[in-house]
N, C-alpha and C positions, 0 to 999 in steps of 0.2 A: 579587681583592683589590687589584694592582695599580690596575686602572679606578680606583676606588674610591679609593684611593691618592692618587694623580694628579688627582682632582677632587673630593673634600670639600669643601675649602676652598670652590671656585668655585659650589659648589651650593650650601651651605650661607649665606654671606655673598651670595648670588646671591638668594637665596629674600627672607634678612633684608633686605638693600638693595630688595628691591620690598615688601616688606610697609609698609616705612619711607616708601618715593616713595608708597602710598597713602595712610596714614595721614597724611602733611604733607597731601598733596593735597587731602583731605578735610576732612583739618581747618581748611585756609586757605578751600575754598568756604565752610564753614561759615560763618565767622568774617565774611565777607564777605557771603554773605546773610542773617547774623543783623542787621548793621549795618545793610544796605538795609530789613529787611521792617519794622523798630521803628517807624516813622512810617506802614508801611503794613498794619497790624494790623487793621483796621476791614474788608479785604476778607475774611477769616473769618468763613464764618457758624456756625460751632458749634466745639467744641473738639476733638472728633474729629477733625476736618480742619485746624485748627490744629496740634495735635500731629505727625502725617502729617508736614506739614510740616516742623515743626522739628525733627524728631527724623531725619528721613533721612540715610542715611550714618553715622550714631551707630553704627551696631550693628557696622558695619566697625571704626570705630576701637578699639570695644573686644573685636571678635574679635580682632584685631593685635596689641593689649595684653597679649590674655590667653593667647595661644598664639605668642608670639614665645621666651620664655624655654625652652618647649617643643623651638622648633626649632632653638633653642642648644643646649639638653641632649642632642637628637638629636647633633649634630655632635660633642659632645662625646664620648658615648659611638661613636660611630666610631671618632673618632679612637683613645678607649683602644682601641677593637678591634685596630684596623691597628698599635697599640705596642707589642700585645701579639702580633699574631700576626706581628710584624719579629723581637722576641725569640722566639719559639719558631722561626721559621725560621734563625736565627743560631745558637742553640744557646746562647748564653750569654748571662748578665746582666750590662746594663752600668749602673749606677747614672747615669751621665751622660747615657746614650741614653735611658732610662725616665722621669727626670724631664724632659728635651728633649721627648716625646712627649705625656706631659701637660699640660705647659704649653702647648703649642700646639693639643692637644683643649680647654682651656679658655678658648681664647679664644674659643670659640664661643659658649659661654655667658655670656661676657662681653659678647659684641656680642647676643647675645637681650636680654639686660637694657638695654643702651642703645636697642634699639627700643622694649622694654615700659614702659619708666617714663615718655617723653614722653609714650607712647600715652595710657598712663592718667592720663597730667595733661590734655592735651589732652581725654581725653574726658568729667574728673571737671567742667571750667571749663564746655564746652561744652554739658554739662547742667545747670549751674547757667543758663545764658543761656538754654536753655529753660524752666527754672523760671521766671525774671523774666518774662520774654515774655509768658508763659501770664499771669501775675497782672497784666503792662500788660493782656492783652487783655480779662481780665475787670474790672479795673477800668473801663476803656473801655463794657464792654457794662452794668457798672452805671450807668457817669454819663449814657450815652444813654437809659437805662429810666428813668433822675430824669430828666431833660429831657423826656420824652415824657409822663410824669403829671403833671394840670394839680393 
């Protein structure tokens, strides 16, 4: 329990802080080659492979999203573990040590939510610019099917 003790925090905020570096990561490629491929749409030749495309690294961001809060709750409940099992090794309840304890299991949960909510804004935008894309790319394939019938 000691181990455990001694490095909650660092495992905990260690995990979230990499969850977090991917998420940005991913989400900046994204953002980056959705900007570059918008002129260059026409090299898709069907929408299956168009989608393939656009949608790559998505599922990360919203893995990230959806199980960050997860691995706050985790931390969190640790933490009450270890506050609780500081009080039964002490023998006695200290109203100042117990709320001290929770509050600082809760800040676990609090940094899951600072990683979840970008997540999922980044990834609600990022599928909207999938949608658009997709409807450039079909409009594109209807105006070449009118240009091609005489």
């Amino acid at each position: 329990m000691e181990l455990l003790k001694l490095y909650l925090d660092y495992f905990v905020f260690g995990i979230l802080g990499f969850m977090s570096f991917l998420m940005l990561a991913f989400a900046i490629e994204r953002l980056i080659y959705y900007a570059r491929i918008k002129s260059k749409l026409t090299i898709f030749q069907n929408m299956p492979e168009l989608e393939i495309a656009l949608t790559n690294n998505l599922t990360t961001i919203s893995t990230i999203g959806a199980n960050s809060p997860y691995v706050g709750l985790l931390g969190t409940v640790l933490g009450i573990m270890i506050t609780f099992y500081d009080i039964g090794q002490g023998g006695k309840i200290d109203a100042n040590t117990v709320m001290l304890g929770l509050a600082l299991a809760l800040k676990a949960t609090a940094a899951g939510l600072l990683v979840a909510i970008p997540s999922i804004m980044f990834y609600n935008g990022l599928l909207r610019k999938v949608e658009v894309l997709k409807s450039l790319w079909l409009q594109s394939q209807l105006d070449s099917d009118n240009s091609q019938t005489p």
